[in-house]
MMTF fields as JSON, N, C-alpha, C and O atoms, coordinates in Angstrom:
{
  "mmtfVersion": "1.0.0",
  "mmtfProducer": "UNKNOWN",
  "numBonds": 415,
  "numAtoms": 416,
  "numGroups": 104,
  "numChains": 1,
  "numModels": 1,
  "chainsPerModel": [1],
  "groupsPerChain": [104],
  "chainIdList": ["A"],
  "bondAtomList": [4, 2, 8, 6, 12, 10, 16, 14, 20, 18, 24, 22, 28, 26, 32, 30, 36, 34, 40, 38, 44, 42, 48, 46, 52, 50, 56, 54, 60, 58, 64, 62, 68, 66, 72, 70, 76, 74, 80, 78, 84, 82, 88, 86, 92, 90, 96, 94, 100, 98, 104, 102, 108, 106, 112, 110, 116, 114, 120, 118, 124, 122, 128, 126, 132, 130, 136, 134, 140, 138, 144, 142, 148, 146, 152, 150, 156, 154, 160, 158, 164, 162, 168, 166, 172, 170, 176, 174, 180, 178, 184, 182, 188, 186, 192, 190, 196, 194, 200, 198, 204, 202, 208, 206, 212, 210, 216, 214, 220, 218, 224, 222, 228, 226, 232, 230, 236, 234, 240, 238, 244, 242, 248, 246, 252, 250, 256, 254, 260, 258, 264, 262, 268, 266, 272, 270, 276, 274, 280, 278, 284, 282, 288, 286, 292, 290, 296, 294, 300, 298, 304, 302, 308, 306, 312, 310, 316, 314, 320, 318, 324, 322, 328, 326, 332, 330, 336, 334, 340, 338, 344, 342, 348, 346, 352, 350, 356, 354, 360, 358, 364, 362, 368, 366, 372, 370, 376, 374, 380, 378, 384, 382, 388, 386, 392, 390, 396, 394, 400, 398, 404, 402, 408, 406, 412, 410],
  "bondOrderList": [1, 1, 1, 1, 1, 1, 1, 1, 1, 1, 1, 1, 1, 1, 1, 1, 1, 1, 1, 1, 1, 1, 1, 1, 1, 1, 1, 1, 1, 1, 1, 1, 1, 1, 1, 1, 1, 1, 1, 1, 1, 1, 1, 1, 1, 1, 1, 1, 1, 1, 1, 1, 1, 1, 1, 1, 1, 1, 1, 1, 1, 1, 1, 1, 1, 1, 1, 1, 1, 1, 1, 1, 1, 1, 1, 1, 1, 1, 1, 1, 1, 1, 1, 1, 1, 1, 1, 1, 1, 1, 1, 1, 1, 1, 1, 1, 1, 1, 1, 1, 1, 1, 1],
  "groupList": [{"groupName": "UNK", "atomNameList": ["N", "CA", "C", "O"], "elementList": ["N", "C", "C", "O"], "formalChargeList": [0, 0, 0, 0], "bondAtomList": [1, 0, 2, 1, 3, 2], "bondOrderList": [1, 1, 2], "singleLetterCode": "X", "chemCompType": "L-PEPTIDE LINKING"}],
  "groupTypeList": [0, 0, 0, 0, 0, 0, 0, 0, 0, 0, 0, 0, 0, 0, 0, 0, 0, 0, 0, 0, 0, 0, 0, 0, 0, 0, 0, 0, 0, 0, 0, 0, 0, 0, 0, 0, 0, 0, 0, 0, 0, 0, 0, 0, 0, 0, 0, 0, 0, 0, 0, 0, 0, 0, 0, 0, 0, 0, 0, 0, 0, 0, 0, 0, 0, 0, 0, 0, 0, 0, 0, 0, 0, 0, 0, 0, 0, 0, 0, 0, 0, 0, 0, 0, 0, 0, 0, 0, 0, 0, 0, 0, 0, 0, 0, 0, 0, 0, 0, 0, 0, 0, 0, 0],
  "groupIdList": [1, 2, 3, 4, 5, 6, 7, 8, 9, 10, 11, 12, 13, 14, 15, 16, 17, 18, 19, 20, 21, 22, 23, 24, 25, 26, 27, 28, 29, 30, 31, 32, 33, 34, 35, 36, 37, 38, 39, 40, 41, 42, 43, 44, 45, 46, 47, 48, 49, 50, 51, 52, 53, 54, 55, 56, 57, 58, 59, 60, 61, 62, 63, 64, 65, 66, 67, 68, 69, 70, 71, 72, 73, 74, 75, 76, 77, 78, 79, 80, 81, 82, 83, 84, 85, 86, 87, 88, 89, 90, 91, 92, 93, 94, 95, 96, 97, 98, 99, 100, 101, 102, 103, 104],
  "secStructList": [7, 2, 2, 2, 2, 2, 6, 2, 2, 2, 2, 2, 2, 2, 2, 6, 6, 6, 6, 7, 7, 4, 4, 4, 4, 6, 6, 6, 1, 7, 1, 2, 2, 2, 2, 2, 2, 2, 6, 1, 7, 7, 7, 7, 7, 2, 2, 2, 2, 2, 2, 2, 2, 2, 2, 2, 6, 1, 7, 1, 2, 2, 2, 2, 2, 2, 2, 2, 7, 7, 1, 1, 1, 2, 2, 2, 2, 2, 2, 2, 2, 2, 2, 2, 2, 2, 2, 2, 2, 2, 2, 2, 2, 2, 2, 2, 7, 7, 2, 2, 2, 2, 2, 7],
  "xCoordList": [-161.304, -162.362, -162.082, -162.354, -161.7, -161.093, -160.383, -160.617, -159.093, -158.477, -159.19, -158.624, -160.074, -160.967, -161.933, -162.146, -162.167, -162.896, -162.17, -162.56, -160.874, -159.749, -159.549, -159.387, -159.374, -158.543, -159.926, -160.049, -160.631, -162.16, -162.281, -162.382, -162.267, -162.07, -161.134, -161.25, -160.029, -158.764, -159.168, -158.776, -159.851, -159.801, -161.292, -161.275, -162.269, -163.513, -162.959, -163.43, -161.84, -161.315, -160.574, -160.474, -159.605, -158.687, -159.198, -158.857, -160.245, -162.085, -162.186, -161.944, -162.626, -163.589, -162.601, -162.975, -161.061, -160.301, -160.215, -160.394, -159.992, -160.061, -161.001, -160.867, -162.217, -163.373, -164.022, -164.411, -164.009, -164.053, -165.118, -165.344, -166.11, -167.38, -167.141, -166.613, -167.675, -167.848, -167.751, -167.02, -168.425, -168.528, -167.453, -167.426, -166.535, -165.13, -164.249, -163.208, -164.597, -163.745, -164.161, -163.823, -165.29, -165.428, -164.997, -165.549, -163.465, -162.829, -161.711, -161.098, -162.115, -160.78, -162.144, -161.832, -163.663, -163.961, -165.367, -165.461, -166.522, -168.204, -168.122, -167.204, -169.469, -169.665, -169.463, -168.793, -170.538, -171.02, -169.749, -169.746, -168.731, -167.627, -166.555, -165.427, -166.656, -165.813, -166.56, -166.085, -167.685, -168.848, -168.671, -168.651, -168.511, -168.295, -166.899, -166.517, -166.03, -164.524, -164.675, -164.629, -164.812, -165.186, -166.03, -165.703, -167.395, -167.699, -166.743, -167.09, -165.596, -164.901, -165.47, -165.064, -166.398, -167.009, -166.053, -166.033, -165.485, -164.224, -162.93, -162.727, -161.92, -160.759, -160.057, -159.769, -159.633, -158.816, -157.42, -156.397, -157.506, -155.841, -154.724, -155.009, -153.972, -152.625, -153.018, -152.961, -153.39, -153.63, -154.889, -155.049, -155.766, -156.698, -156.716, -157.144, -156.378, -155.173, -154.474, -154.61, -153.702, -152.797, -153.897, -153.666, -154.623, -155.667, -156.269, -156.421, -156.808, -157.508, -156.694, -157.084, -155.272, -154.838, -154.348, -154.482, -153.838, -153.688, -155.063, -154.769, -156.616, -157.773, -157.33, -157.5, -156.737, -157.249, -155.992, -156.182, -154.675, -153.507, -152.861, -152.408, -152.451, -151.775, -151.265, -151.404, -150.039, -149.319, -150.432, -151.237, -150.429, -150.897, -150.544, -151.538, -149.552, -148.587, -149.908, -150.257, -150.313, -150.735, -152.44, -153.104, -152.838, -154.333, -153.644, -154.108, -152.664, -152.763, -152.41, -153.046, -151.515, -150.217, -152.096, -152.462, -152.742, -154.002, -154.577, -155.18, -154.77, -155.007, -155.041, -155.916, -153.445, -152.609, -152.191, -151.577, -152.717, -151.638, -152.356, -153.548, -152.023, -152.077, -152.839, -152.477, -153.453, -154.743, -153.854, -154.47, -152.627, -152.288, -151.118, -150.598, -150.957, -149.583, -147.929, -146.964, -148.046, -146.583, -146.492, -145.403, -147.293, -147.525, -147.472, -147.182, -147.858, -147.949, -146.344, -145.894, -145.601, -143.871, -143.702, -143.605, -143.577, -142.706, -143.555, -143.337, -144.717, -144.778, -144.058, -143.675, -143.996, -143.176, -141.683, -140.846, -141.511, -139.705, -139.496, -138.702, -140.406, -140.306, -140.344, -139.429, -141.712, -141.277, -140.643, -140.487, -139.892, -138.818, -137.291, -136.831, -137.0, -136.208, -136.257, -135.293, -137.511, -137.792, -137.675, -137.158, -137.84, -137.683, -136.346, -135.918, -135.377, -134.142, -133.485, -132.369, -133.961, -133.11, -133.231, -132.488, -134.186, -134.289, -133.074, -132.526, -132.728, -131.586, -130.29, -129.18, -130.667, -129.486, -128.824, -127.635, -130.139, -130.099, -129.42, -128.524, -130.137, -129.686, -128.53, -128.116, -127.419, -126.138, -125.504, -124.619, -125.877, -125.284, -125.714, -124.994, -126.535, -127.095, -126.491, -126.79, -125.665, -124.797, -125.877, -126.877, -125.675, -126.014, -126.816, -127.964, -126.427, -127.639, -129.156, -130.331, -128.606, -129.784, -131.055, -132.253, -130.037, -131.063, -131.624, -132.671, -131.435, -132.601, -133.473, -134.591, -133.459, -134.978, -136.137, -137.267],
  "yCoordList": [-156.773, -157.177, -158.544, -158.746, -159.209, -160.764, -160.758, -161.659, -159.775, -159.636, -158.735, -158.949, -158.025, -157.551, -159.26, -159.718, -159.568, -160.754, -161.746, -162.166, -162.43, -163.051, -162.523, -163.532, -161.252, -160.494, -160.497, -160.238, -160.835, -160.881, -162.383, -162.612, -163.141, -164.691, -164.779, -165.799, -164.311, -164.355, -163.645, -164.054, -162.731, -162.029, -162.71, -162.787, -163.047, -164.14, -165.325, -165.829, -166.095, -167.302, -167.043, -167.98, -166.0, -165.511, -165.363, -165.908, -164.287, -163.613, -165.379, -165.7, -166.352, -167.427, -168.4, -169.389, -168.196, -169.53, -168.75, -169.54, -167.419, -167.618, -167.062, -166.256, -167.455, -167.434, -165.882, -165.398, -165.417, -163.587, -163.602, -164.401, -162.536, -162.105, -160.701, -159.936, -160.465, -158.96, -157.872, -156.915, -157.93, -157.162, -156.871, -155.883, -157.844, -158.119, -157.08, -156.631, -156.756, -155.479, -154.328, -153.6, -153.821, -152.438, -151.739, -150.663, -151.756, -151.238, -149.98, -148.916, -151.25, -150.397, -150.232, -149.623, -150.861, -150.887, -151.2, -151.551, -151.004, -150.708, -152.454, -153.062, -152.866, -154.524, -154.183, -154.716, -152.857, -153.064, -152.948, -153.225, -152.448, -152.191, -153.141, -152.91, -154.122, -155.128, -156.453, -157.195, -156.335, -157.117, -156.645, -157.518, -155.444, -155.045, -155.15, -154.493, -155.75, -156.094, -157.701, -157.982, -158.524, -159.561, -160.012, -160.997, -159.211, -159.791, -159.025, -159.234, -158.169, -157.895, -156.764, -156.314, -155.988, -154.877, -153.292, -152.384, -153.392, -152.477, -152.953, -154.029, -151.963, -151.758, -151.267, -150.071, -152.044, -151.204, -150.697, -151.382, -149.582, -149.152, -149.913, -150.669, -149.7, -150.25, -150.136, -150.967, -149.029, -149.094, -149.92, -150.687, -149.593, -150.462, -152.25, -153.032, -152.353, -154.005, -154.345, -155.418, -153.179, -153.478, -153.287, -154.179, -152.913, -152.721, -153.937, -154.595, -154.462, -155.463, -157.124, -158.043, -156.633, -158.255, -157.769, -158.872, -156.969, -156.5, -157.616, -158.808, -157.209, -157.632, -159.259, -160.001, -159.519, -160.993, -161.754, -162.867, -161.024, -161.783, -162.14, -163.265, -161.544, -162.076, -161.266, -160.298, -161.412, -160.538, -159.958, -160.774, -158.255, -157.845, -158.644, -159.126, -158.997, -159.607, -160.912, -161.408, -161.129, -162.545, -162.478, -163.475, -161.197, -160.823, -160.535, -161.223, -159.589, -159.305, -160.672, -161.253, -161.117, -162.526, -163.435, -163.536, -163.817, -164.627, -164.277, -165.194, -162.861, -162.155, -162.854, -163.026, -163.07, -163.409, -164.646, -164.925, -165.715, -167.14, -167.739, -167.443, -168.64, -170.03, -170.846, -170.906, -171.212, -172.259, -173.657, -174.558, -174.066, -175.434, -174.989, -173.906, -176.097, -176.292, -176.098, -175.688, -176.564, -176.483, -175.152, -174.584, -174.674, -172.928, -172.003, -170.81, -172.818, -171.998, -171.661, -170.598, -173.003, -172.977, -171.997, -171.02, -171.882, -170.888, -169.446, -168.668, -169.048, -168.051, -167.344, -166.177, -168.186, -167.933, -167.81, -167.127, -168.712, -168.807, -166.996, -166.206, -166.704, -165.504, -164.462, -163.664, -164.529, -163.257, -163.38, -162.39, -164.382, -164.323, -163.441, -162.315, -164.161, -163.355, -161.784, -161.021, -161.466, -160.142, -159.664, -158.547, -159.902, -159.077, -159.082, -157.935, -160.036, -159.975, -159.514, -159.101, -159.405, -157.889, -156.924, -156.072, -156.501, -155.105, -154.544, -153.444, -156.016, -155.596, -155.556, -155.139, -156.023, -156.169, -154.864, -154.558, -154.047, -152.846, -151.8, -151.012, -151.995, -151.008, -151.169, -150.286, -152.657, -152.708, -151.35, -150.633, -151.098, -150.159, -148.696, -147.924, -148.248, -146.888, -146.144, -146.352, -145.22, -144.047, -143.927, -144.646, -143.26, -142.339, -141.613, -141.673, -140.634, -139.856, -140.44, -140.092, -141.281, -142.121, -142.377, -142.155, -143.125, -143.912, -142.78, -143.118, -142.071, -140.67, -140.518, -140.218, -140.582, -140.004, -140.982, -140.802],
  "zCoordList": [57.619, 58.526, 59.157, 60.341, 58.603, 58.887, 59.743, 60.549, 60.12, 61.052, 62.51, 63.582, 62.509, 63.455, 64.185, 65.308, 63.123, 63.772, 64.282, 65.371, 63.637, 64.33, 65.399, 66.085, 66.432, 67.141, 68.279, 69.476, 67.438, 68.491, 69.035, 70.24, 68.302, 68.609, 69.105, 69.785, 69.281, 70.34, 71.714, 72.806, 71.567, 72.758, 73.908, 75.136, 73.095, 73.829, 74.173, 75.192, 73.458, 74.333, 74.974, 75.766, 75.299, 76.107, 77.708, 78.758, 77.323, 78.383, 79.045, 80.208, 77.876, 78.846, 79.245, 79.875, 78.879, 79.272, 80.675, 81.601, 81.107, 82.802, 83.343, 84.264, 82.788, 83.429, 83.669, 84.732, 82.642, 82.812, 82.201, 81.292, 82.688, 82.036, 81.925, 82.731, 80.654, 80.044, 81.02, 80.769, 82.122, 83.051, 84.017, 84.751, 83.959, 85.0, 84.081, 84.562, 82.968, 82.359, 82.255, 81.322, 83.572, 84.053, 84.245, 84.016, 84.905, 85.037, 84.027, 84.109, 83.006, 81.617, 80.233, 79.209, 80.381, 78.846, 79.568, 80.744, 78.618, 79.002, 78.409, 77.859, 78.798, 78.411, 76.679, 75.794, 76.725, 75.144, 74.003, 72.803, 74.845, 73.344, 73.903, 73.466, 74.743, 74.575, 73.566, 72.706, 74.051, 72.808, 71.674, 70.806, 71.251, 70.029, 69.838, 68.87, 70.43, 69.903, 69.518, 68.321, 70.268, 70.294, 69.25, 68.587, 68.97, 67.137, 66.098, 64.936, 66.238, 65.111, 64.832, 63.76, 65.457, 65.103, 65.16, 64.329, 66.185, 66.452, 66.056, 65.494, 66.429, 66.24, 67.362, 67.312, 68.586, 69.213, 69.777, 69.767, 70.201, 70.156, 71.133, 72.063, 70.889, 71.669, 73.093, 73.999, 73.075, 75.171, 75.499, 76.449, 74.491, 75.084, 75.134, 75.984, 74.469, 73.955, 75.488, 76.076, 75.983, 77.012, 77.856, 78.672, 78.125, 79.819, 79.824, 80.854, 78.18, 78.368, 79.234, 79.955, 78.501, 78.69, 79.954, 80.483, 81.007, 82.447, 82.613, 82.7, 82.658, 82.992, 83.153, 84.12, 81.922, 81.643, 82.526, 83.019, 82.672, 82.868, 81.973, 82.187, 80.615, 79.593, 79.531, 80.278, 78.102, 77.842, 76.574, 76.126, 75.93, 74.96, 74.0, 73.458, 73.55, 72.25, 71.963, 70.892, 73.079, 73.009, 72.322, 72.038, 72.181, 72.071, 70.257, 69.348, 69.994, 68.517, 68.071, 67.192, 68.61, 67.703, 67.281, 66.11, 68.146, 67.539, 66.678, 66.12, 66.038, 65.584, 63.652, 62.803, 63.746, 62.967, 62.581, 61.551, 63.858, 63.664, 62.894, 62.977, 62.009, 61.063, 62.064, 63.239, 61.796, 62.237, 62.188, 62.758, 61.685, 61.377, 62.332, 62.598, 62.673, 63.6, 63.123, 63.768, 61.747, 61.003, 60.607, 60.697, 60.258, 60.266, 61.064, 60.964, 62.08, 63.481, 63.911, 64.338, 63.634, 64.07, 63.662, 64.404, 61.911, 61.111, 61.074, 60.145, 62.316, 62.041, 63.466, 63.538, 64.365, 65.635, 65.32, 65.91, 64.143, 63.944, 63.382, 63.893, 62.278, 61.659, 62.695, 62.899, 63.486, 64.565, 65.191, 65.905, 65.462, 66.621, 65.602, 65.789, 64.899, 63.631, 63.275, 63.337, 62.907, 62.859, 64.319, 64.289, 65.115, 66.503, 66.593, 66.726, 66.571, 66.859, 66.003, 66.318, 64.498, 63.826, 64.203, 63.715, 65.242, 65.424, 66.26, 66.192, 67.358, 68.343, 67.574, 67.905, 66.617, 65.265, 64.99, 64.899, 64.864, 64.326, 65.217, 64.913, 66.548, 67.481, 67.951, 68.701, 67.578, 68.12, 66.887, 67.355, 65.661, 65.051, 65.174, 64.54, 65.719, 66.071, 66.657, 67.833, 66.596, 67.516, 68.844, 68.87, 69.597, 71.208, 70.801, 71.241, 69.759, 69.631, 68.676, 68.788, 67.903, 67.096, 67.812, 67.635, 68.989, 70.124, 70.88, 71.431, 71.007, 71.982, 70.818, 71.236, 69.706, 68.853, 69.226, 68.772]
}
């Protein structure tokens, strides 16, 4: 639940740092269930994540990663150092994957 409500507090300062009201996300989501993301009440999916931050001008990454970050600054580094690490093993991975690996 902690992380629903983090991901909600990321996504209302995200909404009011460029000046967006509930209603400016008619387009992709009803007022009432972006309000209900925003107190942590929902859960929502990957696409809806991506329509929202289209709305706002961000990248998605940037609505979950708050989700998640360390409140302290020295924490904050080493949690950027880690995902940056873990992402770049992945290309790690795929330099060893045959032709056909990579089509699944």
């Amino acid at each position: 639940m902690v992380l629903l409500k983090r991901f909600g507090i990321g996504l209302q300062r995200a909404r009011k740092s460029r000046k967006l009201t509930q209603e400016d996300f008619s387009i992709v989501s009803s007022r009432t269930y972006l309000s209900s993301l925003e107190r942590g009440i929902k859960a929502p999916t990957i696409t809806k994540i991506d329509e929202i931050a289209k709305v706002i001008g961000i990248h998605p990454l940037s609505l979950v990663a708050y989700a998640y970050l360390p409140l302290n600054s020295t924490d904050r580094d080493q949690f950027w150092a880690k995902i940056t690490a873990e992402v770049e093993s992945f290309f790690d991975y795929s330099a060893n994957l045959t032709d056909s690996d990579k089509e699944r």
